[in-house]
MISE-685795 format. One record per residue (C-alpha): residue in one letter; x, y, z. Coordinates in pm, 1 decimal. Layout:
# residues N
+------+----------+----------+----------+
| code |       xx |       yy |       zz |
+------+----------+----------+----------+
|    A |        X |        Y |        Z |
...
+------+----------+----------+----------+
This chain:
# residues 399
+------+----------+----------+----------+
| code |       xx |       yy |       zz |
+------+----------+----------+----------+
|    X |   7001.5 |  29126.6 |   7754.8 |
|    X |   6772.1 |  28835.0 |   7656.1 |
|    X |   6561.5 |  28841.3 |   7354.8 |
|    X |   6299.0 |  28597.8 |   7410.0 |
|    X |   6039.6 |  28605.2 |   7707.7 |
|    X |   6004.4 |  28242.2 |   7841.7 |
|    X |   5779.5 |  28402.9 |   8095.9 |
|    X |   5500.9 |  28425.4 |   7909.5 |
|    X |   5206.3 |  28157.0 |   7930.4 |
|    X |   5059.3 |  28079.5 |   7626.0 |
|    X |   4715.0 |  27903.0 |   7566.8 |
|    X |   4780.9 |  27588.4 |   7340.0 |
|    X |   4412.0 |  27401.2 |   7325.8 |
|    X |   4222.6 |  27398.1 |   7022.8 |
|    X |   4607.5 |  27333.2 |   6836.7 |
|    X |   4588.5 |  26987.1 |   6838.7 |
|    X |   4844.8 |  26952.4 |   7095.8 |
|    X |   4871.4 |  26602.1 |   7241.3 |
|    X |   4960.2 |  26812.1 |   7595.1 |
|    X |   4583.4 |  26862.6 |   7622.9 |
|    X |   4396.3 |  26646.2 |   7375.8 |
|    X |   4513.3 |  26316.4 |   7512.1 |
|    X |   4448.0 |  26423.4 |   7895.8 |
|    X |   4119.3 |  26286.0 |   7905.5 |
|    X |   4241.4 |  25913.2 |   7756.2 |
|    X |   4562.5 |  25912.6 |   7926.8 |
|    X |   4459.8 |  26074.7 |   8294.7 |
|    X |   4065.6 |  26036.8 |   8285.7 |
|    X |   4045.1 |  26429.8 |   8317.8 |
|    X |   4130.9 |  26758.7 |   8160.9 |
|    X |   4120.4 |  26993.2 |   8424.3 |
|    X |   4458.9 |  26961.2 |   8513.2 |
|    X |   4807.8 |  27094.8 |   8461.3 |
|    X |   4992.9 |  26919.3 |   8156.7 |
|    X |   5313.1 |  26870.4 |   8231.7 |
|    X |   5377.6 |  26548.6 |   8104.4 |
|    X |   5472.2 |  26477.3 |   7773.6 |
|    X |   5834.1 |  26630.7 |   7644.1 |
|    X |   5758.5 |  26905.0 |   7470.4 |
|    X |   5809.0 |  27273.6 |   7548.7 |
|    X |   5568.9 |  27553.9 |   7657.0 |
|    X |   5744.9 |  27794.1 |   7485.4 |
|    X |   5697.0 |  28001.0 |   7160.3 |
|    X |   5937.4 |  27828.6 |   6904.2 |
|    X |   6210.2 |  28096.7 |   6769.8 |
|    X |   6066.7 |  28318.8 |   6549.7 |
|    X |   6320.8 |  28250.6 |   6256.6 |
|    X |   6191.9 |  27924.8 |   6221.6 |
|    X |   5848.3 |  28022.3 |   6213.0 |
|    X |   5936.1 |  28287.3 |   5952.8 |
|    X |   6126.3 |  28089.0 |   5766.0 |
|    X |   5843.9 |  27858.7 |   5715.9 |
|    X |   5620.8 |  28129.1 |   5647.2 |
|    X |   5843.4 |  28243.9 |   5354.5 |
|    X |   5777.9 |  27944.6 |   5198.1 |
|    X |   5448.8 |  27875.2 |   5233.6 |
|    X |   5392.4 |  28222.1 |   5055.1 |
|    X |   5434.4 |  28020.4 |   4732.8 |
|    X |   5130.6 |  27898.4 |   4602.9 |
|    X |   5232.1 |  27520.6 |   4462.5 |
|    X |   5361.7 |  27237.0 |   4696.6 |
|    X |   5489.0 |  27011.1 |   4477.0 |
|    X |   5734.6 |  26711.4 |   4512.0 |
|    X |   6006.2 |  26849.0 |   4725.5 |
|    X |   6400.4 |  26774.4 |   4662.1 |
|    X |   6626.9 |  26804.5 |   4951.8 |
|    X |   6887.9 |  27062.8 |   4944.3 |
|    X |   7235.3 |  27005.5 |   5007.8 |
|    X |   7188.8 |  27322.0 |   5227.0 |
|    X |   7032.8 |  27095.5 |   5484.5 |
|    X |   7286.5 |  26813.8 |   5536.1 |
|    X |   7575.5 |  27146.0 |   5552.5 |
|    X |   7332.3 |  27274.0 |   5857.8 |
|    X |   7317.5 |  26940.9 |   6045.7 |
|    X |   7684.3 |  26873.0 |   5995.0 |
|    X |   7763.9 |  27266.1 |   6068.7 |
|    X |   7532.7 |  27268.2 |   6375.4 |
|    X |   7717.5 |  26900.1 |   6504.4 |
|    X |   8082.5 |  27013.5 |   6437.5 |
|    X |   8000.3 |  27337.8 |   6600.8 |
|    X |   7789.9 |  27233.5 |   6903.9 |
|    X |   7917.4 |  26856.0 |   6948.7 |
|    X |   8275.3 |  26852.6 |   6764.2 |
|    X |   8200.6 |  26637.7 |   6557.4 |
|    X |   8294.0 |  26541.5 |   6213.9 |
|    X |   8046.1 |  26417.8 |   5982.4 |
|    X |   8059.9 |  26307.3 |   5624.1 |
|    X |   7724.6 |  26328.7 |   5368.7 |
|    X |   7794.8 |  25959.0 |   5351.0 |
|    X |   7711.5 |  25913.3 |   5713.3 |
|    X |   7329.9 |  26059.3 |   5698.1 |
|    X |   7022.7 |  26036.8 |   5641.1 |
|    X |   6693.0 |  26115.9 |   5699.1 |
|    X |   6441.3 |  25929.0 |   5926.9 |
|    X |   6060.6 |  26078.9 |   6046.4 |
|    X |   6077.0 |  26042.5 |   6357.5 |
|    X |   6342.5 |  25851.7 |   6616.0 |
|    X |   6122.0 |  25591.1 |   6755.6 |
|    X |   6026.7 |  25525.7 |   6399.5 |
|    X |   6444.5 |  25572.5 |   6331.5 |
|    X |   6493.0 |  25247.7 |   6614.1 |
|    X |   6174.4 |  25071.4 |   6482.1 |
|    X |   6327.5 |  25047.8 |   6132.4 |
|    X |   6654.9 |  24947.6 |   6277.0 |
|    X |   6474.2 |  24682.2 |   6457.5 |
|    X |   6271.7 |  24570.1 |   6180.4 |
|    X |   6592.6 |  24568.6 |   5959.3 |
|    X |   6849.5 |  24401.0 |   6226.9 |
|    X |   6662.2 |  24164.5 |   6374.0 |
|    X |   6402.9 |  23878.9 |   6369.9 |
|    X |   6106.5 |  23797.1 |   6529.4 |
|    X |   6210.7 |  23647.3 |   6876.6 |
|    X |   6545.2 |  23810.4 |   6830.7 |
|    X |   6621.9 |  24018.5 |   7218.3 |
|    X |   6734.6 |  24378.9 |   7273.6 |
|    X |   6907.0 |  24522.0 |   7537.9 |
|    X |   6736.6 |  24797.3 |   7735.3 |
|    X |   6855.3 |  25027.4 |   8050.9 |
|    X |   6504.2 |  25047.3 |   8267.9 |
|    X |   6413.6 |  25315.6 |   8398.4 |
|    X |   6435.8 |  25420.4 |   8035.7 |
|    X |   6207.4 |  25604.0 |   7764.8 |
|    X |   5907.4 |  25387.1 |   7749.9 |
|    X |   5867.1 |  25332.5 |   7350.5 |
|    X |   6233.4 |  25121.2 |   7349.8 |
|    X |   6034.1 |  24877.0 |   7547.0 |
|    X |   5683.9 |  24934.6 |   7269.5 |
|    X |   5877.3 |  24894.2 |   6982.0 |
|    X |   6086.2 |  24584.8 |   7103.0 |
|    X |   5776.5 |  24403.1 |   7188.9 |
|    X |   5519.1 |  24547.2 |   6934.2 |
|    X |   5790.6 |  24384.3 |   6653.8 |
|    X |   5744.7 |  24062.4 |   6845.9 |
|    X |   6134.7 |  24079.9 |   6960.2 |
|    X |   6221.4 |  23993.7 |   7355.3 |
|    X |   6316.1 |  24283.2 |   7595.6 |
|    X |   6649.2 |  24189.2 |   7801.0 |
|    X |   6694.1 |  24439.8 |   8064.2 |
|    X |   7039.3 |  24579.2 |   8178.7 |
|    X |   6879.7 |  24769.2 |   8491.1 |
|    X |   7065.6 |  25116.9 |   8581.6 |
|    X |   7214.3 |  25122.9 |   8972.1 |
|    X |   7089.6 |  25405.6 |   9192.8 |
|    X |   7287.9 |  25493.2 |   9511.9 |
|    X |   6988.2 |  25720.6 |   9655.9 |
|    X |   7123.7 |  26045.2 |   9448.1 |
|    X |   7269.0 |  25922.5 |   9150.4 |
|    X |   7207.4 |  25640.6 |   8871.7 |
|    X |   7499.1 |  25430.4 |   8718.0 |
|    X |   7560.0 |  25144.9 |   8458.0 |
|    X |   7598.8 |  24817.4 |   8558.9 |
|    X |   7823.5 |  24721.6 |   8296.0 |
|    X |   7927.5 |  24392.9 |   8466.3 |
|    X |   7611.1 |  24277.3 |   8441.0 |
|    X |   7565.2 |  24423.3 |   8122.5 |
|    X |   7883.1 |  24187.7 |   8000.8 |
|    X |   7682.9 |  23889.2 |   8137.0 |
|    X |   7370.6 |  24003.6 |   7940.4 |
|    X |   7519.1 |  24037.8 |   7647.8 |
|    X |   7760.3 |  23653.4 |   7706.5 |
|    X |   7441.3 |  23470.3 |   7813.4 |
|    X |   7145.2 |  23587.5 |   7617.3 |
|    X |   7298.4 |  23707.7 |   7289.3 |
|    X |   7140.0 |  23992.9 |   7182.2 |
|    X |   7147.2 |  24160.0 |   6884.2 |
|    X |   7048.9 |  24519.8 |   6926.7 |
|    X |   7123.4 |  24744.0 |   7261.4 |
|    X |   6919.8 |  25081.0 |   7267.8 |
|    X |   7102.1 |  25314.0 |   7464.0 |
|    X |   6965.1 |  25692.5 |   7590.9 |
|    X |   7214.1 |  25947.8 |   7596.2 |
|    X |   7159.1 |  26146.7 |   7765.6 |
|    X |   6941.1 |  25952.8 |   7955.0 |
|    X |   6520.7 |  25985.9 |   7966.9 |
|    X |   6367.9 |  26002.6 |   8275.3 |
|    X |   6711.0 |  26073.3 |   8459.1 |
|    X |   6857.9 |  26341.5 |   8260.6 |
|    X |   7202.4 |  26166.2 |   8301.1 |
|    X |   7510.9 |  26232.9 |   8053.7 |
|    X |   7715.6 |  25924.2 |   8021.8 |
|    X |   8077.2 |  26006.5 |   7999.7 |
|    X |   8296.1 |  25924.1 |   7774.8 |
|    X |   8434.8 |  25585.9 |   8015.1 |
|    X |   8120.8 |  25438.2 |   8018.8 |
|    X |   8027.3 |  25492.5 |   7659.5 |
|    X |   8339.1 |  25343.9 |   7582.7 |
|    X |   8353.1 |  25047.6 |   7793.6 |
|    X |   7977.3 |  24952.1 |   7653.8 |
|    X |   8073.2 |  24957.8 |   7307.1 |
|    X |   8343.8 |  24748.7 |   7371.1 |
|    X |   8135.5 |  24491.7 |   7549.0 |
|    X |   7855.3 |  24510.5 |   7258.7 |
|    X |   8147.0 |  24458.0 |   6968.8 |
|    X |   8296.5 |  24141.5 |   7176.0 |
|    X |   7927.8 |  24019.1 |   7158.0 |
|    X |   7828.8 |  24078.4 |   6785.6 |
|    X |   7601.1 |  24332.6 |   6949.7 |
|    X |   7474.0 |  24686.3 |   6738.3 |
|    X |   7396.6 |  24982.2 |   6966.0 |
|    X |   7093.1 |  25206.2 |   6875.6 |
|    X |   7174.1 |  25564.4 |   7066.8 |
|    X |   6878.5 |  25810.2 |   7115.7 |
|    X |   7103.3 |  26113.3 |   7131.2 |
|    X |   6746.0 |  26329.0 |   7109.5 |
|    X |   6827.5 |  26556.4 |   7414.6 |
|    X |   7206.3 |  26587.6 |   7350.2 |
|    X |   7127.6 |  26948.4 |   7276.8 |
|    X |   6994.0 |  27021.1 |   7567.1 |
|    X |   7253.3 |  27042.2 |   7820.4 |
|    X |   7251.4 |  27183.3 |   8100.2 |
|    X |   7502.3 |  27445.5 |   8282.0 |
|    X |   7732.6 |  27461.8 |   8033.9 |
|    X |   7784.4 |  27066.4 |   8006.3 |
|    X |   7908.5 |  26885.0 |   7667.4 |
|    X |   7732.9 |  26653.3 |   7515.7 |
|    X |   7887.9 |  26268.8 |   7423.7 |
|    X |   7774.2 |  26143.2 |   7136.3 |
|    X |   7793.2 |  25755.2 |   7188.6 |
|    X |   7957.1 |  25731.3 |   6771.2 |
|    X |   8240.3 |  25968.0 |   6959.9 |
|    X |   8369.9 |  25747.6 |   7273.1 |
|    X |   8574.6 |  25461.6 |   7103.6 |
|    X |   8651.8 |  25284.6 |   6745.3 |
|    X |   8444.4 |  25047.3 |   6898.9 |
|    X |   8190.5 |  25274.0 |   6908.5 |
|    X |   8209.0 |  25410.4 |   6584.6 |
|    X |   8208.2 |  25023.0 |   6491.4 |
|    X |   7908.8 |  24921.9 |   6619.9 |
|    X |   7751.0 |  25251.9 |   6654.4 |
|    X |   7405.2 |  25387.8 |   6500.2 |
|    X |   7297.1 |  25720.1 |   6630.4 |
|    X |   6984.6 |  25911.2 |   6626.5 |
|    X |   6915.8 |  26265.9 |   6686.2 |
|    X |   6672.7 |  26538.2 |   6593.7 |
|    X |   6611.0 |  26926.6 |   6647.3 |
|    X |   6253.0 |  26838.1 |   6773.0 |
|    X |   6292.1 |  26873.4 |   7146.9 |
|    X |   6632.4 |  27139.1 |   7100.3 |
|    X |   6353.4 |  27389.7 |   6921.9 |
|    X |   6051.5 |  27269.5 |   6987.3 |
|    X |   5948.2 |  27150.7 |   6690.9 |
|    X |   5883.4 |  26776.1 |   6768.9 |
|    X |   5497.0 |  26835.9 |   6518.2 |
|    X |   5763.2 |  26895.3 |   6222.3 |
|    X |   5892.7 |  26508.6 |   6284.8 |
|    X |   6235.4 |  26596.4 |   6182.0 |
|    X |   6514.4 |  26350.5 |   6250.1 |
|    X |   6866.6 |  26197.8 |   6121.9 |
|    X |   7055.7 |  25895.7 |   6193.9 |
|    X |   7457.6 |  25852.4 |   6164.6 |
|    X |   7658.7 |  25549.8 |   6138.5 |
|    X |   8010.0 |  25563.5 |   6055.5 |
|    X |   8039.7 |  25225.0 |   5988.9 |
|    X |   8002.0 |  25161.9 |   5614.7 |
|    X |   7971.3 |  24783.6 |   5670.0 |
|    X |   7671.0 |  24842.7 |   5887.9 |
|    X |   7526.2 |  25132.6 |   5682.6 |
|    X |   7556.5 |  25080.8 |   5334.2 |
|    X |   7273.1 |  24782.2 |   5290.6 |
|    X |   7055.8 |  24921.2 |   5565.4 |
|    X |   7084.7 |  25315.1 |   5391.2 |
|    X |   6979.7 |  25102.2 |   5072.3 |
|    X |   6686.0 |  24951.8 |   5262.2 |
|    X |   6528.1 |  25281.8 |   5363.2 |
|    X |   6561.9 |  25449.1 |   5053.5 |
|    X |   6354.8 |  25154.2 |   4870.3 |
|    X |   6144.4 |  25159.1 |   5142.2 |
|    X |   6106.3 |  25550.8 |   5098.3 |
|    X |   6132.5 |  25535.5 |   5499.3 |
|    X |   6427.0 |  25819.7 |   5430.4 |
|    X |   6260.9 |  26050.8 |   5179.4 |
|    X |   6266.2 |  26389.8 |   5382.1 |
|    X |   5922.7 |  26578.7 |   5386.0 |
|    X |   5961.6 |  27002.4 |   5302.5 |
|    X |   5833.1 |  27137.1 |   5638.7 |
|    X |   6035.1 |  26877.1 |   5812.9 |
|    X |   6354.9 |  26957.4 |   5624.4 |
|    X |   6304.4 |  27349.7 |   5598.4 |
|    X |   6203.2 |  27384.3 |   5997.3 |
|    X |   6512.6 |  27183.3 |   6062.6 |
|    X |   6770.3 |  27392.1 |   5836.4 |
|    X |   6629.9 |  27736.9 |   5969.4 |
|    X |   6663.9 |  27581.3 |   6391.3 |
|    X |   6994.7 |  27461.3 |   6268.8 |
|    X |   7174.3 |  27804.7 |   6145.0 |
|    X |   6964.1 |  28072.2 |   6344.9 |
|    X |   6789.6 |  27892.5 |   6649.9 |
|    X |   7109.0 |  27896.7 |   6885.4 |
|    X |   7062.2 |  28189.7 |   7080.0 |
|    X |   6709.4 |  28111.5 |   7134.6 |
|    X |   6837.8 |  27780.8 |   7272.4 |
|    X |   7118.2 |  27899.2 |   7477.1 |
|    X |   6829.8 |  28151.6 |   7623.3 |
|    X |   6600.1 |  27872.6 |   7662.0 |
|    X |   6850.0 |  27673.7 |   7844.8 |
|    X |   6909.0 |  27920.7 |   8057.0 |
|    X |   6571.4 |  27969.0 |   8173.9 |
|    X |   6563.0 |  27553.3 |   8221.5 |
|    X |   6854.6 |  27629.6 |   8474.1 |
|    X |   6667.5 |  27885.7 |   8634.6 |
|    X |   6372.0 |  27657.7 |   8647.0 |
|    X |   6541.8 |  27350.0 |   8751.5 |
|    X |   6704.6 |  27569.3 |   9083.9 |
|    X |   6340.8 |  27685.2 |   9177.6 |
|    X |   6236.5 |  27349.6 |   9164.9 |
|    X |   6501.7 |  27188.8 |   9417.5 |
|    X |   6490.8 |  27426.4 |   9635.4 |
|    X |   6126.9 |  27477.6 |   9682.3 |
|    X |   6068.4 |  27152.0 |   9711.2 |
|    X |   6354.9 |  27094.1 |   9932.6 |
|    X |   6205.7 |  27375.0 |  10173.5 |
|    X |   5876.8 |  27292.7 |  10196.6 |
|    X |   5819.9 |  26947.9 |  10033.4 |
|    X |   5959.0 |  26697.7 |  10307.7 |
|    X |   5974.2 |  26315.5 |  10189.8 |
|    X |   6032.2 |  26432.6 |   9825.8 |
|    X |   6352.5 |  26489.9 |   9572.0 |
|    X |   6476.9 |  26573.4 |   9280.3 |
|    X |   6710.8 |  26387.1 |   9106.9 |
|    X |   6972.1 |  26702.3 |   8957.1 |
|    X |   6962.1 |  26635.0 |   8563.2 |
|    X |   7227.2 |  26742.1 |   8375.0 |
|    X |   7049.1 |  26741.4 |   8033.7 |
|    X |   6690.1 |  26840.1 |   7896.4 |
|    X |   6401.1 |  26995.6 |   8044.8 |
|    X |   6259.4 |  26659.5 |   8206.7 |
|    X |   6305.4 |  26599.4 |   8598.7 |
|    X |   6273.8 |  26272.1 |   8763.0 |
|    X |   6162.2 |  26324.7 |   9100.5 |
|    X |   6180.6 |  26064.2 |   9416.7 |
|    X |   5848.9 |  26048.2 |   9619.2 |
|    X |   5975.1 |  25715.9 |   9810.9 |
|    X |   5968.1 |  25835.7 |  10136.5 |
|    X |   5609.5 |  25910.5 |  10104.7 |
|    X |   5586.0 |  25537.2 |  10125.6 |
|    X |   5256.9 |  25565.9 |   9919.6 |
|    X |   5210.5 |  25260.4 |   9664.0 |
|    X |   5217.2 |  25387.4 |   9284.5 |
|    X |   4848.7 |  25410.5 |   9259.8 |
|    X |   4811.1 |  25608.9 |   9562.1 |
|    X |   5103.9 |  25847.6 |   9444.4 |
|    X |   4947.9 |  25908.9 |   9113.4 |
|    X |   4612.7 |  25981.4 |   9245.7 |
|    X |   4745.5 |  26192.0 |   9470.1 |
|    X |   4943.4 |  26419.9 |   9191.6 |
|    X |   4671.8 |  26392.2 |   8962.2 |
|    X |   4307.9 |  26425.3 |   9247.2 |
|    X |   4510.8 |  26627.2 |   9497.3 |
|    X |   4775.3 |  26856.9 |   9340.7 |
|    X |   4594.9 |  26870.7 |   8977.8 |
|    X |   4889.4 |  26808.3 |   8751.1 |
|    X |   4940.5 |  26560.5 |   8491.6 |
|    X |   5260.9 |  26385.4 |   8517.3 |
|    X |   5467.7 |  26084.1 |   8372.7 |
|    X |   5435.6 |  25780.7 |   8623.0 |
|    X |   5750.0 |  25622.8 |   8706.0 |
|    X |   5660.5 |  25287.3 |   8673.4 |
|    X |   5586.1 |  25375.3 |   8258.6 |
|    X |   5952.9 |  25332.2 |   8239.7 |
|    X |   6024.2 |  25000.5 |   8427.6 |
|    X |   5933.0 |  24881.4 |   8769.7 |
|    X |   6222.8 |  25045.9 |   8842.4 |
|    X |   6050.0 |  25389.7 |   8842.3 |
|    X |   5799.7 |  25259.8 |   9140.5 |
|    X |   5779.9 |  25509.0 |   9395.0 |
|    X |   5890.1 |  25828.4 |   9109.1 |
|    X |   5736.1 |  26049.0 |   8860.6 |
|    X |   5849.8 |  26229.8 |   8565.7 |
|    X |   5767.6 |  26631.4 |   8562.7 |
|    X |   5829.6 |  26900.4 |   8284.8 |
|    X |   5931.1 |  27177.9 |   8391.1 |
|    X |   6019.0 |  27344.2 |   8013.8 |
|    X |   5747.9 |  27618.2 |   8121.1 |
|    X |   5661.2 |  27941.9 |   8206.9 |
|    X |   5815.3 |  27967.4 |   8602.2 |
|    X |   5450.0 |  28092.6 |   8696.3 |
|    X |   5297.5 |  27743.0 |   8579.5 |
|    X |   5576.0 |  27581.9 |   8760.9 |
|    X |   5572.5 |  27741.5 |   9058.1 |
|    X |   5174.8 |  27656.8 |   9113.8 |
|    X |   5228.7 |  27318.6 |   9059.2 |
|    X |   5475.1 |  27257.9 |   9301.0 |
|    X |   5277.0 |  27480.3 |   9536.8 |
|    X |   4935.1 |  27215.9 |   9445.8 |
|    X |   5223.5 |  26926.4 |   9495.0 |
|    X |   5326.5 |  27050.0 |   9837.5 |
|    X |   4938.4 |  27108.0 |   9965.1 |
|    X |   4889.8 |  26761.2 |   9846.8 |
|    X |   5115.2 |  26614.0 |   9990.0 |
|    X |   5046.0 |  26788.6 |  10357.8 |
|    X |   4696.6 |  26602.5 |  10280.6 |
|    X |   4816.6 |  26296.3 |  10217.8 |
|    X |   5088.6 |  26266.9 |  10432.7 |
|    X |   5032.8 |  26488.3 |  10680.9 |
|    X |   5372.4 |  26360.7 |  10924.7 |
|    X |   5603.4 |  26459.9 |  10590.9 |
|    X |   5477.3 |  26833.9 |  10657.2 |
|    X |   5735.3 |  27043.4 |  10817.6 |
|    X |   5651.6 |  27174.6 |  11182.6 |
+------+----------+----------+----------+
């Protein structure tokens, strides 16, 4: 029997919740279902909430020491749900994984330095590359029509001809939803340690895996890997708890940590926060049966989703994810131009969503949709998506 209700809708605005307050600046209007950004519309497990609670009972909030508590709970919670082994050595803290792979650009590279990216990827790997004055190279994924792949020969000739120094990789991979396995993962570290090449791998939704799927964790695949390896993770989108900015990096290479570890501390980039720390030790050792719920009720989601839209939503599909609660869906054979697709999601069907092209020209003719919420909200969207659509395109409706 479950013990959370997923079901229920809960009002968020007037919480400061960048669902809703940034609808207006990003979309022009806030009359419209959010379901953009990747966070959850779910009540976070109560445990964690308590937990905070506890603490915040206590009148002073003075300078806060880390425990050893939490590093046990993120090495627990990664041998237990990833098999992995990780020493104290290995870790540390970071606020944030974009600001985790901003420090390691600032740190690894120079100005005019390029970085490998995998477009259509996570949209900030481009930001930060760029915003740091460093030169995007882009390693483009292949997609057969259903499914994405590496190209990792042309990833080799990247790598020969333009000498990077940094690769970001996304596993599993945002907007797709894709877990690389363990042959690809391999095979690109090996490419990236023949070229004097570090890999930076946001491994932020490797919790979140769907229908009983295991997570790789790049660090894992190869000694090449755990060579050239740095990997970032968080409990942020696992709990939702992203407002906490929680995060941790790993690299097992104490050639390429030891300096850089150094660096941070200085810098007091690394010097965990208490609600940051706390949220994450209390998600860590009593939030996994709220996840494994939660996940559930993404897999119940995700099979409403593909197969009402593939009853009643001609000219538009869902790319299956296997991780997260983020769902890349194909509106190509709408044949609308990008502008004309995103007015029609936003003007005609009402919902705010994630256009494709935000992660590479490569997402033309796609969107990005949440669908980490209650079945109700998800439901009417599709329903506004498939009126829409009739409106727009009136020979995809079925007969």
């Amino acid at each position: 029997m479950n013990k959370y209700d997923f079901d229920k809708v809960i009002d968020r605005r007037g919480t400061s919740a960048i669902k809703y307050e940034w609808l207006d600046g990003m979309f022009g209007r806030h009359d419209v279902s959010p379901l953009w950004i990747a966070d959850l519309d779910f009540a976070v497990c109560p445990d964690i909430v308590n937990g905070l609670r506890r603490r915040f009972d206590h009148p002073i909030l003075g300078y806060y020491a880390c425990p050893d508590s939490y590093w046990d709970a993120v090495s627990g919670w990664l041998a237990h749900r990833h098999g992995m082994t990780v020493g104290r050595e290995d870790m540390t803290f970071i606020p944030g994984v974009v600001k985790g792979i901003g420090y390691c650009v600032n740190y690894f590279t120079q100005p005019g330095d390029k970085i490998v990216i995998q477009p259509p990827v996570y949209h900030p790997f481009r930001l930060v590359i760029e915003g740091n004055n460093r030169q995007v190279v882009e390693n483009p994924l292949i997609f057969d029509g259903t499914n994405y792949k590496m190209d990792l020969v042309h990833l080799a000739r990247v790598v020969a001809a333009e000498r990077p120094k940094l690769m970001i990789l996304c596993n599993p991979h945002n907007p797709i939803g894709l877990q690389w396995d363990r042959d690809t993962l391999a095979a690109v570290a090996k490419i990236c340690r023949e070229g004097g090449v570090t890999v930076i791998s946001d491994e932020i939704h490797g919790d979140l895996m769907l229908y009983g799927r295991r997570h790789i964790p790049f660090i894992e695949s190869s000694d090449d890997a755990r060579a050239v390896g740095i990997m970032l993770g968080a409990p942020s989108k696992t709990f939702n708890i992203p407002g906490l900015v929680s995060s941790w990096m790993i690299i097992k290479n104490p050639d390429l940590r030891k300096k850089f570890y150094h660096w941070l501390e200085v810098n007091e980039f690394s010097a965990p926060m208490m609600i940051s720390v706390m949220g994450a030790e209390e998600a860590y050792r009593h939030g996994e049966r709220w996840l494994d719920e939660m996940l559930a009720y993404v897999e119940g989601n995700l099979e409403f989703a593909c197969d009402y839209v593939e009853r009643n939503v001609p000219g538009v599909k869902i790319v299956r994810p296997e991780a997260s609660f983020l769902v890349w869906v194909d509106f190509r054979e709408l044949h609308l131009c990008q502008k004309e697709l995103m007015d029609m999601l936003l003007d005609k069907a009402h919902i705010a969503v994630n256009d494709g092209t935000m992660f590479g020209q490569q997402g033309a003719g796609f969107a990005r949709l949440n669908i980490g919420c209650p079945r109700s909200v998800l439901a009417e969207a599709l329903e506004h998506i498939r009126v829409a659509v009739e409106a727009v395109c009136p020979c995809a409706s079925k007969s």
